[in-house]
Z-matrix of the N, CA and C atoms (Angstrom, degrees):
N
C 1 1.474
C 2 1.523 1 110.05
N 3 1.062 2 123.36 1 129.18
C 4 1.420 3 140.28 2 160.62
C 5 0.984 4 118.50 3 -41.14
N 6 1.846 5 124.91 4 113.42
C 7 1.652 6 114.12 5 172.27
C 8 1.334 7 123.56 6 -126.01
N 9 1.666 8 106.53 7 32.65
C 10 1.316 9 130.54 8 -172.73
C 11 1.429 10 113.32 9 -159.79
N 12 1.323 11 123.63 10 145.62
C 13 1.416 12 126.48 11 -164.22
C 14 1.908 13 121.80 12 -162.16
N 15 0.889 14 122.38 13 147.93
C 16 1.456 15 119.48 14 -174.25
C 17 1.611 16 109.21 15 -112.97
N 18 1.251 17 116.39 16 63.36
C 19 1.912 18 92.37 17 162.52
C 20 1.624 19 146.60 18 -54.38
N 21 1.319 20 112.32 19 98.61
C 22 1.228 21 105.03 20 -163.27
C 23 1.890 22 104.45 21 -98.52
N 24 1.785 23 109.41 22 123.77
C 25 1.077 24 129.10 23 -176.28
C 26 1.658 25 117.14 24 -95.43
N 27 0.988 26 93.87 25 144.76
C 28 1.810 27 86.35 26 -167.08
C 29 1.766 28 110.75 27 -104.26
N 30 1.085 29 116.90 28 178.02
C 31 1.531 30 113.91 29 170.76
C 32 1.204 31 134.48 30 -113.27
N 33 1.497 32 134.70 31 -168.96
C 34 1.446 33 129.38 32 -158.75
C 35 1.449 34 94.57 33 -63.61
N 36 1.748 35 99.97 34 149.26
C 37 1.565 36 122.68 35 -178.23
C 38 1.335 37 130.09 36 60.91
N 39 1.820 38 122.36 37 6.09
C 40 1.325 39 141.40 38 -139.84
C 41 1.415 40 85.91 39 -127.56
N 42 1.156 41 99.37 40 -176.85
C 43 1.751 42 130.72 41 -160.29
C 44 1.267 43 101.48 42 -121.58
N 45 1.439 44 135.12 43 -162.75
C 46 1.641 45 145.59 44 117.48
C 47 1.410 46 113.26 45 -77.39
N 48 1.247 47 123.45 46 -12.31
C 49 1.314 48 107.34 47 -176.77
C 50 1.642 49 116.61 48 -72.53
N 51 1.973 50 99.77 49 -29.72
C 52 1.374 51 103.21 50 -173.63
C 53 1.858 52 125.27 51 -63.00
N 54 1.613 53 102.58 52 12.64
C 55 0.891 54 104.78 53 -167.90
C 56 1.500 55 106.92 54 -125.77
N 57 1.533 56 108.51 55 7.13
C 58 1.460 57 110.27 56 166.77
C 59 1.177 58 156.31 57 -22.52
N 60 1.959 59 94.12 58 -60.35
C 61 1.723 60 109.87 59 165.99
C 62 1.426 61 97.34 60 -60.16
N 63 1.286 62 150.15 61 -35.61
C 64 1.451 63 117.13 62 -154.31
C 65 1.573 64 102.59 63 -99.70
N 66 1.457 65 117.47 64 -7.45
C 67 1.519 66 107.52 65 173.84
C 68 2.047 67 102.44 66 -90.25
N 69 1.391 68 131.12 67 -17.62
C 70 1.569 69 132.06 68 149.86
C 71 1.444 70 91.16 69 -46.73
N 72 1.000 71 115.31 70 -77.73
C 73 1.993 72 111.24 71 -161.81
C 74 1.263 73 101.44 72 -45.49
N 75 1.030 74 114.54 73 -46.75
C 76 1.939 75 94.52 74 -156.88
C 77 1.406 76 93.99 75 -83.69
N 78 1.366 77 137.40 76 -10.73
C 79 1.359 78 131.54 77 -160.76
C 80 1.946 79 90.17 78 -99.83
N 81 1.038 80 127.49 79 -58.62
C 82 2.005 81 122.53 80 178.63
C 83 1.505 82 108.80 81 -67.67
N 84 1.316 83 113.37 82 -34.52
C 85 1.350 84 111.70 83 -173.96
C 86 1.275 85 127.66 84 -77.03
N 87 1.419 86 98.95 85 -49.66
C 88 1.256 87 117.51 86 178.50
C 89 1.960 88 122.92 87 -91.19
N 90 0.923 89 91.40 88 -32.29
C 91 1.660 90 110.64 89 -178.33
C 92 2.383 91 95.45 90 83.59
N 93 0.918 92 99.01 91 35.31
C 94 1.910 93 94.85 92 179.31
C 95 1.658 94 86.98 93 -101.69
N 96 1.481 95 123.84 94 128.02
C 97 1.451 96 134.86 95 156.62
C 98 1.828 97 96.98 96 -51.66
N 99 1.486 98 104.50 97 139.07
C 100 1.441 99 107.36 98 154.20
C 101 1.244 100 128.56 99 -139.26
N 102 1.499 101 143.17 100 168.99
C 103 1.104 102 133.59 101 -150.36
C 104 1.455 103 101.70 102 -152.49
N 105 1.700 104 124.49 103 132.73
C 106 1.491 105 112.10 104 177.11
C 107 1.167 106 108.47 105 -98.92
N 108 1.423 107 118.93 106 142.92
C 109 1.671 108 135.58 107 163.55
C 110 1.313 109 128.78 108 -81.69
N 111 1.231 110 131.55 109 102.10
C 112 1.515 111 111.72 110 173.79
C 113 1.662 112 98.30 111 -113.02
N 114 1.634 113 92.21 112 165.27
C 115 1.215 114 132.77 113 -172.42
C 116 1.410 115 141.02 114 -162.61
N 117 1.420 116 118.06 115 115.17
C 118 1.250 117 111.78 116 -163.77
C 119 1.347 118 119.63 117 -78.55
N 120 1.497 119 112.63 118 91.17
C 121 1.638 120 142.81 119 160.17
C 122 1.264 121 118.24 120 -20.01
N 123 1.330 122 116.59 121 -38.46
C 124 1.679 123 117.35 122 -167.64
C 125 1.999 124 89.90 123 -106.26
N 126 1.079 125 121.23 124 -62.54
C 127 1.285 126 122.75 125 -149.03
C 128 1.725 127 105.59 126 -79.59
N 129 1.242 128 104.48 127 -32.90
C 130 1.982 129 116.13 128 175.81
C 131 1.522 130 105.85 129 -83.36
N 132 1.498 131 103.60 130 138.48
C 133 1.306 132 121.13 131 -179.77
C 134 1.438 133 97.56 132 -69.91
N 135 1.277 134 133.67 133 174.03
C 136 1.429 135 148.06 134 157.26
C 137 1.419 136 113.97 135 -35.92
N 138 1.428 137 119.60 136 -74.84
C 139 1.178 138 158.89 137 145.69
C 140 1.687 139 92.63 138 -5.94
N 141 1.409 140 105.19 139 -95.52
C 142 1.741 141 120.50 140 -159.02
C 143 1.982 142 86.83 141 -42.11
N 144 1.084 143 128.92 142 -47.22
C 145 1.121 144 147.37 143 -149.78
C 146 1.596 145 88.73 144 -66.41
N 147 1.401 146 108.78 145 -98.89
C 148 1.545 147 97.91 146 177.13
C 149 0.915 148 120.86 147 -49.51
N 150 1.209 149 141.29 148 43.31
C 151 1.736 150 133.37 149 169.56
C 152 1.641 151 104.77 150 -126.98
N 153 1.533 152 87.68 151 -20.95
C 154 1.830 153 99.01 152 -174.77
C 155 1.739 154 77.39 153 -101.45
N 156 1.224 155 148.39 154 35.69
C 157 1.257 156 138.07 155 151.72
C 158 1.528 157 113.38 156 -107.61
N 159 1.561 158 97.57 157 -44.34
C 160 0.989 159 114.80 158 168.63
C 161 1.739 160 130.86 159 -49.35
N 162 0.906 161 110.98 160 -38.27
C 163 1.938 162 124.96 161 -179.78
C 164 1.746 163 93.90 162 -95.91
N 165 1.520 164 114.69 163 -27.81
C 166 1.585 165 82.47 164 166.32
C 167 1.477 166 125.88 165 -94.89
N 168 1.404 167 103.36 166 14.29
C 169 1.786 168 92.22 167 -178.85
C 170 2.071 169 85.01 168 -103.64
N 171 1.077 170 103.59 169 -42.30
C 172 1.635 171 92.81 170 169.17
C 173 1.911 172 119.81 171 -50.19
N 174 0.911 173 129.38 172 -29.14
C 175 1.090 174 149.13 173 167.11
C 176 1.635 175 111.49 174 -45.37
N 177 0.937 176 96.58 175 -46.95
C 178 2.325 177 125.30 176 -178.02
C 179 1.709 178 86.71 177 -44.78
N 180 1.365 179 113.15 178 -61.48
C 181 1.365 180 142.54 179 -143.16
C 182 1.936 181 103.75 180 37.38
N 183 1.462 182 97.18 181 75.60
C 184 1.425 183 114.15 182 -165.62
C 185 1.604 184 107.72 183 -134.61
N 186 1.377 185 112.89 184 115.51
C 187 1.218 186 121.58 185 -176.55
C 188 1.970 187 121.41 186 -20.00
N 189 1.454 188 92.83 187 -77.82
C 190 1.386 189 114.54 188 171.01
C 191 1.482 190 117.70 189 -112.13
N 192 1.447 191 106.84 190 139.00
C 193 1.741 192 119.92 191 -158.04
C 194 1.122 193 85.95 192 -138.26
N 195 1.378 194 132.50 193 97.00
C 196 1.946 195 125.25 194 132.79
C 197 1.426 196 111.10 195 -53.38
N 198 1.312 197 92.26 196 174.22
C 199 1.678 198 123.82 197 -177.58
C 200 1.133 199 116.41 198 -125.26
N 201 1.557 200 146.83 199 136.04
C 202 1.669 201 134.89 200 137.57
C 203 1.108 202 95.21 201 -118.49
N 204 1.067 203 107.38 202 127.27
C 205 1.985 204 116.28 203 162.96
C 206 0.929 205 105.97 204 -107.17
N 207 1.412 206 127.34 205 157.95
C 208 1.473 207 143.78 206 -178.56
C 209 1.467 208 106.18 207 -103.98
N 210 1.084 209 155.66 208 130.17
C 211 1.359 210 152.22 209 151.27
C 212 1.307 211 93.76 210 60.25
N 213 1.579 212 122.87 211 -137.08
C 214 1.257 213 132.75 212 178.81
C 215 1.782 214 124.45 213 -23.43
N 216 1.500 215 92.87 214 -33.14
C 217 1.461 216 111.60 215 -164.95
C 218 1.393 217 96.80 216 -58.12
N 219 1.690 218 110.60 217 -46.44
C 220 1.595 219 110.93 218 -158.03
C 221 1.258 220 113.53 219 -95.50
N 222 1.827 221 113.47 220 9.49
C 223 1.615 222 120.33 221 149.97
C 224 1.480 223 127.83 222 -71.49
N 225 1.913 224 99.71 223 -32.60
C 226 1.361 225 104.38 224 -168.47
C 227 1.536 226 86.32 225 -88.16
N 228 1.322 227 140.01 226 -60.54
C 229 1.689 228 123.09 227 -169.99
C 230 1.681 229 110.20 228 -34.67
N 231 1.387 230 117.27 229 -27.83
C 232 1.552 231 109.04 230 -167.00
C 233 1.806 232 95.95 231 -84.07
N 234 1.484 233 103.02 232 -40.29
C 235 1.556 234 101.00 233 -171.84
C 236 1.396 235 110.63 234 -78.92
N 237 2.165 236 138.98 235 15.49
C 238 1.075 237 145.21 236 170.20
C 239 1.418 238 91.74 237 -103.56
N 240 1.311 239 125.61 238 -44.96
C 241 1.599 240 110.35 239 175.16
C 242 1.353 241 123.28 240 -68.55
N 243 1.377 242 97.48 241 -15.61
C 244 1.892 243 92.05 242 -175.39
C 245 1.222 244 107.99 243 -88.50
N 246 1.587 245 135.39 244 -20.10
C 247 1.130 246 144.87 245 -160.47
C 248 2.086 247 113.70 246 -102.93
N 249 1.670 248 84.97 247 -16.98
C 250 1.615 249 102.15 248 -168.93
C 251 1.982 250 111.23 249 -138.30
N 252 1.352 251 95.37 250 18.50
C 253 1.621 252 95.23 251 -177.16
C 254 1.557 253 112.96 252 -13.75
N 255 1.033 254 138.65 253 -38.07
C 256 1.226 255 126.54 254 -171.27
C 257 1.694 256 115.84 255 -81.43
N 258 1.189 257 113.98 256 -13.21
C 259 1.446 258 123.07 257 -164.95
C 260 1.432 259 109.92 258 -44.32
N 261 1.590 260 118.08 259 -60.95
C 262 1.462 261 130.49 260 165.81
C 263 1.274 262 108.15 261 -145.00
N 264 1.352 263 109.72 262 168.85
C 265 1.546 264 131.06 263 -179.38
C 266 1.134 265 102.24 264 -98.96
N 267 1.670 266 144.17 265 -19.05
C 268 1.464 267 129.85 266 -157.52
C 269 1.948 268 93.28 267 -70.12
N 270 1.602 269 77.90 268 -179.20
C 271 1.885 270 88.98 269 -178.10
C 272 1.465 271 85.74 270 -105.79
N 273 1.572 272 109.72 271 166.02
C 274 1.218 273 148.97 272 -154.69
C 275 1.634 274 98.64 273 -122.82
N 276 1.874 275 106.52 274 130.49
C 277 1.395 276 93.82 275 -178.09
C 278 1.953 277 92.81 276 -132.00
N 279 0.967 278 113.79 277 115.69
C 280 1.712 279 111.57 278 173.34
C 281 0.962 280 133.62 279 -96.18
N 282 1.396 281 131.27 280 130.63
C 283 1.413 282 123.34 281 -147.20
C 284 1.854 283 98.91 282 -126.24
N 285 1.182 284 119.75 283 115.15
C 286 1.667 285 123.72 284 -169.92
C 287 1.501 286 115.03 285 47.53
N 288 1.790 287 111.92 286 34.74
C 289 1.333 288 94.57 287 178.23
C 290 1.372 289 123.14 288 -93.07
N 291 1.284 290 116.72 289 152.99
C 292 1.857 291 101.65 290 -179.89
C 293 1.501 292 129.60 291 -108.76
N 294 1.762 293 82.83 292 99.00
C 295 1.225 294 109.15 293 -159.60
C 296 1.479 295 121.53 294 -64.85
N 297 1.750 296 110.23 295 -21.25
C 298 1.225 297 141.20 296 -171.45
C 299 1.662 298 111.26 297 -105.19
N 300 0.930 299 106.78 298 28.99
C 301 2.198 300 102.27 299 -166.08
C 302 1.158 301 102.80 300 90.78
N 303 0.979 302 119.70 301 171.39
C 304 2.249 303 143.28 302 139.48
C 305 1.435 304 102.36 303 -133.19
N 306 1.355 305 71.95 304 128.45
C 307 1.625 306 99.61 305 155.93
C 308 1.610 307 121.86 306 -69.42
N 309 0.971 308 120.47 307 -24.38
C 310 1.667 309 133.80 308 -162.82
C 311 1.732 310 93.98 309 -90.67
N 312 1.416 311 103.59 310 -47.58
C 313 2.075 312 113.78 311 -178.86
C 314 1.257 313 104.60 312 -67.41
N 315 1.530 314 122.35 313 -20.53
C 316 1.486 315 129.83 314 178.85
C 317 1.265 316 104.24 315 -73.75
N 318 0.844 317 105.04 316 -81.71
C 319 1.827 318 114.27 317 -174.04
C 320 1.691 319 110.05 318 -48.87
N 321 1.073 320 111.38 319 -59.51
C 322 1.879 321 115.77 320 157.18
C 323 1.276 322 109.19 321 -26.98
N 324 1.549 323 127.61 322 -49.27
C 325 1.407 324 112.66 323 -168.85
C 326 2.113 325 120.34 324 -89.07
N 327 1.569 326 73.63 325 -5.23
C 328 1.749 327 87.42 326 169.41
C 329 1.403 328 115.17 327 -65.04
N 330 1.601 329 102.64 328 -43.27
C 331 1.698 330 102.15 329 -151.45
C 332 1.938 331 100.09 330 -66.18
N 333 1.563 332 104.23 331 158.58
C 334 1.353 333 96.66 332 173.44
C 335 1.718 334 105.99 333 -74.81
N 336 1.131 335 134.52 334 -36.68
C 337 1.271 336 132.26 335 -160.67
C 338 1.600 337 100.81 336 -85.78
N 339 1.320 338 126.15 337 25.05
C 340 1.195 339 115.51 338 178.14
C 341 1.454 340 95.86 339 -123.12
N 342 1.297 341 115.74 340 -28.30
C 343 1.505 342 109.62 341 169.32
C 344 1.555 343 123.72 342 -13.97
N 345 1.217 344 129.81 343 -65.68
C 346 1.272 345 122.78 344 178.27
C 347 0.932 346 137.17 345 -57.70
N 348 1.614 347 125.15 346 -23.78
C 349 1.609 348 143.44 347 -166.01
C 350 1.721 349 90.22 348 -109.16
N 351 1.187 350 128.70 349 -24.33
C 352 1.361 351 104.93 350 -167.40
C 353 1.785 352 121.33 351 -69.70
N 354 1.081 353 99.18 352 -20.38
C 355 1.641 354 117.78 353 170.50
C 356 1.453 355 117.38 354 68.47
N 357 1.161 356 113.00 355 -155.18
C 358 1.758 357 118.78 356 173.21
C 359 1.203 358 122.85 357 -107.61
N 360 1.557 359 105.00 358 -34.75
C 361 1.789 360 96.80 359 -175.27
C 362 1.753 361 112.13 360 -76.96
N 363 1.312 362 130.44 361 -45.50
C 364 1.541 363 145.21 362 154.02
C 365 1.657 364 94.80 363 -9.32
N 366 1.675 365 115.88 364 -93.96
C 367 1.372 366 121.95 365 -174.13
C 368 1.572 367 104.42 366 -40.91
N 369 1.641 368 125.00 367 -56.57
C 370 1.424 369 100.29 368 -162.40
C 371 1.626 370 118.61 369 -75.67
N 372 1.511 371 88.58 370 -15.26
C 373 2.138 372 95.38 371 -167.86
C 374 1.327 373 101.49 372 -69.55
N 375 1.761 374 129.02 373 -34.03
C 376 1.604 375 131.53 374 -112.13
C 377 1.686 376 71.94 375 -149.59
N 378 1.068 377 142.09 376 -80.01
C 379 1.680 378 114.35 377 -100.97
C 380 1.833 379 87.67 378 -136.95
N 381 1.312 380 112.31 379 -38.57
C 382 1.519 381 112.59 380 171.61
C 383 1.979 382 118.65 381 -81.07
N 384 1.616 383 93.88 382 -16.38
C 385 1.778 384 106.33 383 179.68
C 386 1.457 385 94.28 384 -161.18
N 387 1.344 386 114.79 385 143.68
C 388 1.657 387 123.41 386 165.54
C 389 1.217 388 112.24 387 -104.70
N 390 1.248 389 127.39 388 139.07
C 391 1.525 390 121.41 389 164.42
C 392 1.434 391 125.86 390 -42.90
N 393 1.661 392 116.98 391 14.16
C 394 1.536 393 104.81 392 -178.73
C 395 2.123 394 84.76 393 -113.54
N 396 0.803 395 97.85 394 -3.59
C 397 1.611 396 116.41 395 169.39
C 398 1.919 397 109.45 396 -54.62
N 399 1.412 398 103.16 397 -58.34
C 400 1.306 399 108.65 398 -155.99
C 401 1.785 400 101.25 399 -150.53
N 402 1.286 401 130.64 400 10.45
C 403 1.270 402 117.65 401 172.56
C 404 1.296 403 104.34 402 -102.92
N 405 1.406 404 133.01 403 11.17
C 406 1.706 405 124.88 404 173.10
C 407 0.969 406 144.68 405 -24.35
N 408 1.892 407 100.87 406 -43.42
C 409 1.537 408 125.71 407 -164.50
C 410 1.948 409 86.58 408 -86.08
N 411 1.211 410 109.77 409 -42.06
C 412 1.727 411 109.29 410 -168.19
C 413 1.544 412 99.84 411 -54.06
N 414 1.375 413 127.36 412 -45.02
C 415 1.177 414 122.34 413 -151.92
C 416 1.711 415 101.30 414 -91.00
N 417 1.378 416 113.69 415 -28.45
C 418 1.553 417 108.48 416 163.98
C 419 1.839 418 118.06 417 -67.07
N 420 1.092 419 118.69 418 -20.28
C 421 1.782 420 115.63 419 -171.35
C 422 1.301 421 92.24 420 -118.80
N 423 1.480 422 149.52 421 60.55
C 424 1.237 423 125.79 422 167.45
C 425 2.101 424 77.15 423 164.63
N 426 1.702 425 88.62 424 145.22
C 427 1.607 426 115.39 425 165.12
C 428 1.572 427 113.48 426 -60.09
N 429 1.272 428 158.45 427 97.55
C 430 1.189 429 149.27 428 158.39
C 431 1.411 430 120.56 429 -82.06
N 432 1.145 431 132.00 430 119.56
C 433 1.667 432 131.83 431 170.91
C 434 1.681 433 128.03 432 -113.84
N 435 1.257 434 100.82 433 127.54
C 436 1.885 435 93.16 434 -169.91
C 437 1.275 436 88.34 435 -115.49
N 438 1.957 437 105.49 436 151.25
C 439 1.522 438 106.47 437 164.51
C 440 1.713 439 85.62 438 -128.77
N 441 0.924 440 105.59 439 127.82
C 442 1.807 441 124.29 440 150.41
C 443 1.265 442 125.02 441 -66.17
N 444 1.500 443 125.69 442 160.53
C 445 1.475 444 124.35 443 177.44
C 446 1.758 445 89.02 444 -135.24
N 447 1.633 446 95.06 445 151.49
C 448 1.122 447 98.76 446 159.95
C 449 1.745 448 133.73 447 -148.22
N 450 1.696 449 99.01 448 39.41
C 451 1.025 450 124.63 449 169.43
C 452 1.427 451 105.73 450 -86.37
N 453 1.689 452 112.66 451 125.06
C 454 1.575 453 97.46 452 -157.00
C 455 2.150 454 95.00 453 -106.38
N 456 1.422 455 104.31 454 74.12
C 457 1.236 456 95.45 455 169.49
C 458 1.782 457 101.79 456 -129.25
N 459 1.380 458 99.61 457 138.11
C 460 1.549 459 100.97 458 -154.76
C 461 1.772 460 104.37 459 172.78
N 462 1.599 461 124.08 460 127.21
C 463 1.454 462 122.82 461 149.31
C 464 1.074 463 136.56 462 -16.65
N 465 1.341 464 114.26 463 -11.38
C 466 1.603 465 126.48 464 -158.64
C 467 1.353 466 84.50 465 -98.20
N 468 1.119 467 123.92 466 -45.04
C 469 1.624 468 127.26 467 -176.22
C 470 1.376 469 107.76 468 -22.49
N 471 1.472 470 106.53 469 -59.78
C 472 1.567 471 131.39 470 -146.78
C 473 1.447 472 111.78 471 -61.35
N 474 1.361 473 108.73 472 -33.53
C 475 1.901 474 116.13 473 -169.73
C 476 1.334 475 87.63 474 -117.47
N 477 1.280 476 148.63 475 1.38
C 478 1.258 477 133.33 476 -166.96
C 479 1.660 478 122.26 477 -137.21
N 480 1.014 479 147.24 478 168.58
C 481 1.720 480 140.11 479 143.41
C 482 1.352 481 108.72 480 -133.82
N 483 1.204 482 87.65 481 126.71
C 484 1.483 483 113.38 482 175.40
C 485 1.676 484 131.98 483 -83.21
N 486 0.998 485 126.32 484 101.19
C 487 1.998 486 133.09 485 -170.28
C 488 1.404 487 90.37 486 -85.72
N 489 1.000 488 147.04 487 34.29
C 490 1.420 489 133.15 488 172.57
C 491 1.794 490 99.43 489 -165.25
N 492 1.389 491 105.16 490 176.48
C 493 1.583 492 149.87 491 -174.71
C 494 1.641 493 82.33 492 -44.45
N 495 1.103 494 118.75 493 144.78
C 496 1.989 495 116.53 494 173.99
C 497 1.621 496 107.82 495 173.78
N 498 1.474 497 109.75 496 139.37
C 499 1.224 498 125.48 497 -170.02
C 500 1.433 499 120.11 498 -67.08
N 501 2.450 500 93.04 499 -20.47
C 502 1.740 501 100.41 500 177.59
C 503 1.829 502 65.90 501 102.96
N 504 0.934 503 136.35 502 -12.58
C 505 2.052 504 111.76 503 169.93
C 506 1.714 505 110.36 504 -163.52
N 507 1.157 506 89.07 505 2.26
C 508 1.495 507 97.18 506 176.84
C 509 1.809 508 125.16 507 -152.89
N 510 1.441 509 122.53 508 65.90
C 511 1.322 510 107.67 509 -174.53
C 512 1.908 511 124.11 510 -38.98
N 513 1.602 512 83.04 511 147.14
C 514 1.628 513 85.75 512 172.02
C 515 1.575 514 142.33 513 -46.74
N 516 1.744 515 76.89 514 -12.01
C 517 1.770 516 75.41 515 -160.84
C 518 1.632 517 81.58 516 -90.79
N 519 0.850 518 139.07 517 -75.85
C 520 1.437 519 135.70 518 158.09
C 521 1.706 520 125.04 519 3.41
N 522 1.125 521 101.07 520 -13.44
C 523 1.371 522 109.47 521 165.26
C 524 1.735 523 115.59 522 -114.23
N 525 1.510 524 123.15 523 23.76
C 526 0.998 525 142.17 524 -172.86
C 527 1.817 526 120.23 525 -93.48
N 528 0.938 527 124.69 526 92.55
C 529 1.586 528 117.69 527 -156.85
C 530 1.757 529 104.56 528 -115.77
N 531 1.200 530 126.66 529 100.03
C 532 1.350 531 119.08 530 155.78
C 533 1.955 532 137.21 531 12.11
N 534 0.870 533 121.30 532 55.87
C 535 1.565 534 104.20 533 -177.03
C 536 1.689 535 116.26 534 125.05
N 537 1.614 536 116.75 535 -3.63
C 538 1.147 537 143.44 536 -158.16
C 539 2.011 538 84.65 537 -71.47
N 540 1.234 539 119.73 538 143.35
C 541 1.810 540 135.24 539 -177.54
C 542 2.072 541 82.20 540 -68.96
N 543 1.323 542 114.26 541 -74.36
C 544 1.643 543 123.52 542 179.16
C 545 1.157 544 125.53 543 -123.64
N 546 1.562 545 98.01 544 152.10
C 547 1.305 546 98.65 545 176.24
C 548 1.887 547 115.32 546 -127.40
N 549 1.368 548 141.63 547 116.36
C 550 1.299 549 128.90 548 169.26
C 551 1.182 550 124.52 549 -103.55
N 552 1.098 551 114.47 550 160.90
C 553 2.025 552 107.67 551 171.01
C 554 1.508 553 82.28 552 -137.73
N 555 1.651 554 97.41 553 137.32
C 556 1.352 555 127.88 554 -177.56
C 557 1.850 556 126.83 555 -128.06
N 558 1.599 557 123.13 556 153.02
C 559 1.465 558 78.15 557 -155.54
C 560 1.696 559 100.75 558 -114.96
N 561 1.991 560 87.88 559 93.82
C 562 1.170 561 86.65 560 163.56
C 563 1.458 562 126.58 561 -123.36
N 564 1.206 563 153.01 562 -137.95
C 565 1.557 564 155.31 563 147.18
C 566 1.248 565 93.06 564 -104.79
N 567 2.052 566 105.10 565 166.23
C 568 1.457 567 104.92 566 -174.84
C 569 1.039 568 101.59 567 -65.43
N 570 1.187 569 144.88 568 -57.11
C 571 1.292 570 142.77 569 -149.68
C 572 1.470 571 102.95 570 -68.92
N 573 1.474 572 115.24 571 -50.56
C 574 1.330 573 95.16 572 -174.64
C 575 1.720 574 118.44 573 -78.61
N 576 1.275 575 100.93 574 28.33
C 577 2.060 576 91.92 575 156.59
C 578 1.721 577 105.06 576 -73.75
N 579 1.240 578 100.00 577 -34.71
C 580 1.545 579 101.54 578 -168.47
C 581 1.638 580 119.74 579 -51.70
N 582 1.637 581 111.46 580 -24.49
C 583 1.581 582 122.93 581 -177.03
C 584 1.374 583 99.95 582 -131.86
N 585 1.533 584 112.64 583 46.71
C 586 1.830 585 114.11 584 164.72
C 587 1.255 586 104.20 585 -107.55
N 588 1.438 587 113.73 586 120.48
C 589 1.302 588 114.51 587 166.15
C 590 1.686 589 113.33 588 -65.74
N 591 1.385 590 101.22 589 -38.08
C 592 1.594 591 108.91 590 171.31
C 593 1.292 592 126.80 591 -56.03
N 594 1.463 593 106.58 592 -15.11
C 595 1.608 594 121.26 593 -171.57
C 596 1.546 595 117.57 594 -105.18
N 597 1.535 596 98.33 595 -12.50
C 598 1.547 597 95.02 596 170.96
C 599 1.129 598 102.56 597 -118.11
N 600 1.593 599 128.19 598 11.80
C 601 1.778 600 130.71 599 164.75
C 602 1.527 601 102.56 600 -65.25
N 603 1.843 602 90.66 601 -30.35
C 604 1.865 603 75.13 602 -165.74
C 605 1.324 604 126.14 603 -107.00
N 606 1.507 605 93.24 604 -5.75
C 607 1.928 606 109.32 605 159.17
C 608 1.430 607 118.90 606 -71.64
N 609 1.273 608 113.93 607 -12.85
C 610 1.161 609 141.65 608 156.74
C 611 2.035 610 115.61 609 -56.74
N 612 1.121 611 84.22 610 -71.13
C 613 1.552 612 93.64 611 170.92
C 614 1.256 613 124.77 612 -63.88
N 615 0.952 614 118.53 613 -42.38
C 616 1.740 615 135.86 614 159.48
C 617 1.408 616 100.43 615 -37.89
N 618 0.942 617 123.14 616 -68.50
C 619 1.566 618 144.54 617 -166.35
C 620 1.255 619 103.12 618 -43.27
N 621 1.741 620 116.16 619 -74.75
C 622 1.268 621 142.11 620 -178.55
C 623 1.418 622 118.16 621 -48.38
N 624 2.161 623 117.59 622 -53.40
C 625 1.041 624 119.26 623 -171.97
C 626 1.128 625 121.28 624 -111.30
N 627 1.462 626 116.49 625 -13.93
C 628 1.241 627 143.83 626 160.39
C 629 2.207 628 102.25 627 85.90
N 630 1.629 629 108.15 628 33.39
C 631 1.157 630 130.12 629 128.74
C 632 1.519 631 115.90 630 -152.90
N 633 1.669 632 107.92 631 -176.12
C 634 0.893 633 105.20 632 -170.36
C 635 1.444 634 113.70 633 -109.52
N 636 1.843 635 106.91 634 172.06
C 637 1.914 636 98.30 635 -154.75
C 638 1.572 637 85.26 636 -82.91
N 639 1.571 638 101.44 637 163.46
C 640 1.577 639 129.63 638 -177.51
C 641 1.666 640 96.78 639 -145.70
């Protein structure tokens, strides 16, 4: 029986599948079982979202359950622990999430033609409250790890400009959370955390040592 596990959560407009290569890596490389999460980003509230995270890591019926979320992903893992502290003990690893606002989800939620895609969980996770808002208690009882990118190729481009360090959809500083065990910036784009071998070596390590290697 399994007494360890990797849920990997995906981000706005995404699947679980988009997060494949890094649950292969951690599963040949590492020998950690992993598991993909989906969730509907645009149409699920925050809330409904981690609760449908919540019954699937209970579901495992598996001692210890980590997390990596991708962008959005690694808002809603903080807002299923804050809402469900007991769910699991593993640490939480976030990869370009914006833990601090976006500027890019800001301006996105202005335009009229974005109205439809901008959804519910985005505004409540990101842009109406940030996780440095209300994940405090998560980051004091539990390991948290962020890696940043700062290759700035990314959607965010498109409605936005960026004067600082940025993934291309998520600046660094924006991935900055109060109380977090580590923090890295790595040089990738958001998207490309999703196909870094370097990026799931160190969610990897996170995982294992509960920081990351230097």
């Amino acid at each position: 029986m399994l007494t360890e596990t990797v849920v990997c959560v995906h981000g706005y407009l995404s699947h679980g599948a988009g997060m494949y290569l890094i649950k292969r890596r951690l599963e040949r490389e590492y020998g950690l079982p992993a598991l993909l999460f989906s969730y509907p980003s645009v149409r699920g509230t925050l809330d409904e979202n981690s609760a449908a995270l919540a019954a699937f890591i209970r579901e495992q019926d598996i001692d210890t359950v980590h997390i990596i979320g991708h962008s959005l992903g690694g808002v809603l893992a903080l807002r299923t622990l804050s809402n469900d502290p007991d769910v699991t003990s593993g640490r939480v690893v976030c990869l370009g999430s914006p833990l601090s606002g976006s500027r890019a989800g800001r301006i996105l939620s202005e335009l009229d033609w974005a109205e439809d895609i901008i959804g519910k969980s985005l505004p409540e996770g990101v842009l109406q409250q940030s996780a440095n808002d209300w994940a405090g208690d998560v980051c004091a009882n539990r390991d948290i790890g962020v890696i940043a990118g700062n290759i700035p190729l990314g959607l965010g481009r498109l409605v936005t400009h960026f004067d600082e360090d940025n993934d291309g959809t998520v600046a660094v500083s924006e991935t900055r959370l109060d109380g977090v065990k580590d923090h890295m910036v790595m040089p990738v784009s958001h998207k490309g955390m999703l196909v870094s071998a370097a990026v799931a070596d160190q969610a990897a390590a996170f995982i294992r040592r509960g920081e990351f290697l230097r």
